[in-house]
C-alpha angles and dihedrals in degrees: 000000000000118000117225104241089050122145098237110120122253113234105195100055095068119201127320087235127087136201102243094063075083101063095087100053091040089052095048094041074047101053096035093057081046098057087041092045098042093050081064095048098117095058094042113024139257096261093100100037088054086044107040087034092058092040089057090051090045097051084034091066098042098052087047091050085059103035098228116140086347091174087060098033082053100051096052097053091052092055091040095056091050098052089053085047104045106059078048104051075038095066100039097055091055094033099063 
């Protein structure tokens, strides 16, 4: 007979942890690989820095909508934003 308070794990419960505590790194990892990224735009393209960029806002917002890790989540939209900016302001100041 099993006592109540026993050790064994309880399946059904999951872990405490869930997966949108990680909005806020991936956006700014996100964002960071995008500014790099975007300042070399002219080397490699403009295809990850519209990618990653828009991936951090993306996470960034979400991770604000929820307020977890809103510092992080806010970086990283910010970063992301810029690198989506950047290559466009970019091309249109050599280009005119």
């Amino acid at each position: 007979m099993l006592e109540p308070d026993s050790e064994e794990p309880d399946m059904t419960t999951g872990s405490a942890d869930s997966p949108a505590t990680l909005y806020g790194p991936v956006s700014v990892v996100l964002g960071t690989v995008a500014l790099i990224t975007a300042v070399f735009a002219g080397f490699i393209g403009i295809a990850i820095p519209f990618l990653f960029g828009s991936l951090a806002v993306t996470f960034g917002l979400l991770g604000l909508a929820r307020r977890l890790n809103r510092g992080q989540c806010a970086i990283g939209l910010a970063a992301g934003s810029l690198s989506v900016l950047y290559p466009i302001f970019l091309a249109g100041a050599l280009g005119a």
